[in-house]
Backbone as CSV, one residue per row, in Angstrom:
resi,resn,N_x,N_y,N_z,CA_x,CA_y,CA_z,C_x,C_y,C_z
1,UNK,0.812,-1.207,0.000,0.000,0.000,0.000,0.852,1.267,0.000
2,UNK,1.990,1.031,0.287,2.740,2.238,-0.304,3.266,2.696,-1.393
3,UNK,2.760,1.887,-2.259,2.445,2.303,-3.605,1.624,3.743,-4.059
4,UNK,0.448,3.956,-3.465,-0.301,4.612,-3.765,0.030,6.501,-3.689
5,UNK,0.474,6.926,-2.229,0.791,7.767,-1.991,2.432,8.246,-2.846
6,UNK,3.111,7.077,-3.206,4.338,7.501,-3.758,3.611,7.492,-5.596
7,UNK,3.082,6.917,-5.833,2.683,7.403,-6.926,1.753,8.442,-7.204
8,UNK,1.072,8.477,-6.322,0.220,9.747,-6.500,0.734,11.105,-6.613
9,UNK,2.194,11.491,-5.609,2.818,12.444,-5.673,4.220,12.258,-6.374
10,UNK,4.290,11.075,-7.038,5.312,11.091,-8.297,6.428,11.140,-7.899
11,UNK,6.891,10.340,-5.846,8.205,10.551,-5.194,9.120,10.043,-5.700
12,UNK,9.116,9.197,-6.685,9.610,7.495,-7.268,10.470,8.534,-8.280
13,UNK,9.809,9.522,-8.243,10.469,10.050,-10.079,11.145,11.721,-9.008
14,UNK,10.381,12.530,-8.587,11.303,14.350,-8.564,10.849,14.298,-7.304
15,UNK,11.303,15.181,-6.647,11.962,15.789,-5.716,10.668,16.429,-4.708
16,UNK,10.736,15.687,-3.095,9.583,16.179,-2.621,9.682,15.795,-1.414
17,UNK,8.671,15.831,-0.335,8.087,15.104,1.013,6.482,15.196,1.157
18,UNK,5.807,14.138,1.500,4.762,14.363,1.733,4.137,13.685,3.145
19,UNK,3.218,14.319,3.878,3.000,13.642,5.136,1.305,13.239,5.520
20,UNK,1.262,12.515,5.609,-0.428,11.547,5.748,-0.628,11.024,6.603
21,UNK,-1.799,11.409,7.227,-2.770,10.749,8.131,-2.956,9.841,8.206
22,UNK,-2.844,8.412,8.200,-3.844,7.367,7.815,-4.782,6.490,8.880
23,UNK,-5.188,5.082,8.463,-5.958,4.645,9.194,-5.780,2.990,9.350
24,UNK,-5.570,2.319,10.354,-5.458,1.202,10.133,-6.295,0.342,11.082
25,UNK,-6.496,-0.511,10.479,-7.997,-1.666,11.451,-7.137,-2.451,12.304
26,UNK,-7.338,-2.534,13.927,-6.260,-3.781,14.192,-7.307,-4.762,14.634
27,UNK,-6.500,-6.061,14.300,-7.477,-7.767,14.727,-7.302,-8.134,16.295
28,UNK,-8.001,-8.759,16.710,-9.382,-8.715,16.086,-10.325,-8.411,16.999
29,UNK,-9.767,-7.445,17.335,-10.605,-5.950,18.019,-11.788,-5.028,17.082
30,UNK,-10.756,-4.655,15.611,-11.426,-4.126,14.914,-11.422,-2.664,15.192
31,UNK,-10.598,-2.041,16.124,-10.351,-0.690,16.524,-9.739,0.026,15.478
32,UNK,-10.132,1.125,15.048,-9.288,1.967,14.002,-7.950,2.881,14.974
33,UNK,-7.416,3.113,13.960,-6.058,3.440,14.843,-5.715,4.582,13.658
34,UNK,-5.010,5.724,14.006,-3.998,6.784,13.514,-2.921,6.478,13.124
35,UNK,-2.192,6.964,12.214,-0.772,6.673,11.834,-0.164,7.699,10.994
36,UNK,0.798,8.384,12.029,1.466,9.498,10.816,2.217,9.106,10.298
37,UNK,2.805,8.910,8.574,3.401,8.548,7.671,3.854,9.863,7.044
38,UNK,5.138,9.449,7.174,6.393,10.336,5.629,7.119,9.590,4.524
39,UNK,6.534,10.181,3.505,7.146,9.903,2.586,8.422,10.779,1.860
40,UNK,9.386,10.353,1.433,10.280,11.610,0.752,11.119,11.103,-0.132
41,UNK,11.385,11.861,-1.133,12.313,11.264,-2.658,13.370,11.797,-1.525
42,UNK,14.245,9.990,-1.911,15.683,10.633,-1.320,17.022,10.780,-2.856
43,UNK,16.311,9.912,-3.746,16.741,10.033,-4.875,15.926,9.452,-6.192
44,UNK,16.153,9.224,-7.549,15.182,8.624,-8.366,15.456,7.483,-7.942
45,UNK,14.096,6.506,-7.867,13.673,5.102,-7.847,14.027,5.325,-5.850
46,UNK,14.015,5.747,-5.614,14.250,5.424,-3.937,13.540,6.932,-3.269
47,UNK,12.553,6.418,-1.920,11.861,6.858,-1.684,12.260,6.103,-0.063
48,UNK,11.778,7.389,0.862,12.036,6.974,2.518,10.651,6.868,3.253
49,UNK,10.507,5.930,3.805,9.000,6.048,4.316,9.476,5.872,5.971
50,UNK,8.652,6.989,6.637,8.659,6.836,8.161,7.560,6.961,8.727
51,UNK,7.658,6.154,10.101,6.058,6.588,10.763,6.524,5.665,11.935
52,UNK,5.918,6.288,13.013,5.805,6.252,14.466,7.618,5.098,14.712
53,UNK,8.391,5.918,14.844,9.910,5.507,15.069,10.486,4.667,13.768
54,UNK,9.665,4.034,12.790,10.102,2.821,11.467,10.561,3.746,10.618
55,UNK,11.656,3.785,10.181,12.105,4.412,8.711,12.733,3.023,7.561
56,UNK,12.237,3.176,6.242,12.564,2.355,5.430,12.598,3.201,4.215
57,UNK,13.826,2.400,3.506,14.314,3.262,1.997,14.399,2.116,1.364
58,UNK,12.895,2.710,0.536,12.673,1.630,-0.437,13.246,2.165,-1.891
59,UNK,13.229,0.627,-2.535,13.315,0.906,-4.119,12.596,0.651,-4.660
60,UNK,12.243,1.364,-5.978,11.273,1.426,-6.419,11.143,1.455,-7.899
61,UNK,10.442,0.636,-9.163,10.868,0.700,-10.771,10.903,1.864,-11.122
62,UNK,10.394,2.155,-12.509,10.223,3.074,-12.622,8.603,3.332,-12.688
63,UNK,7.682,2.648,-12.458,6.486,2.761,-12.770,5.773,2.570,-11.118
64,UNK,7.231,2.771,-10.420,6.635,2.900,-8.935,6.091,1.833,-7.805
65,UNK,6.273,0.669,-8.481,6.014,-0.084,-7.886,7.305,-0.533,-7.056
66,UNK,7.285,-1.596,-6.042,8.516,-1.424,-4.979,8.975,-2.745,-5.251
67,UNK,10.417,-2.171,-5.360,11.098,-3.320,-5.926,12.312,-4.145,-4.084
68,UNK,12.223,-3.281,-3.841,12.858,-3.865,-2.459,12.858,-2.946,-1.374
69,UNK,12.115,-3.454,-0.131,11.568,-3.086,1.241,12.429,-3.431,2.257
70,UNK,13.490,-3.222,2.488,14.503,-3.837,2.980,13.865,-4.357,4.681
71,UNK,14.184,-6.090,4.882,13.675,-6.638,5.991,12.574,-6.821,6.287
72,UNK,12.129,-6.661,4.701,10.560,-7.198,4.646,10.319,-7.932,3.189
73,UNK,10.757,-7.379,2.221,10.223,-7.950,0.755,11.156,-7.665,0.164
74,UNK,11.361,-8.362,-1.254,12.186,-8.349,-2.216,11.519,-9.368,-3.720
75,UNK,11.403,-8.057,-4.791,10.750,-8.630,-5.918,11.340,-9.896,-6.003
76,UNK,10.587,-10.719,-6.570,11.344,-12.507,-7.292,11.264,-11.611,-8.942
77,UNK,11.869,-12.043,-9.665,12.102,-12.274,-10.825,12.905,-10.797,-11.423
């Protein structure tokens, strides 16, 4: 899902920061919860995402999709 916000503001490609509210459901309570998120081009194809102490510098194609989440995912092929 961090796809969306880095493509929407085009971080993957020029030069920026953006910061969002969001919302997340936890199980299986079902309580909605707050979450401040940053996003920021730290260079092309790489983008920094932080929120509540987590920072990760992802990579990213060129069409924005995430090519490696370091300590979490890594495209196959």
């Amino acid at each position: 899902t961090n796809m969306m916000p880095i493509r929407r503001h085009r971080l993957h490609e020029q030069p920026g920061a953006v910061d969002f509210e969001m919302a997340w459901v936890s199980l299986p309570d079902l309580k909605v919860h707050r979450d401040a998120q940053r996003y920021e081009h730290i260079a092309p194809g790489r983008v920094r995402f932080s929120s509540d102490g987590f920072t990760a510098d992802l990579e990213l194609d060129e069409h924005g999709f995430v090519v490696s989440y370091p300590g979490l995912a890594k495209r196959a092929g």
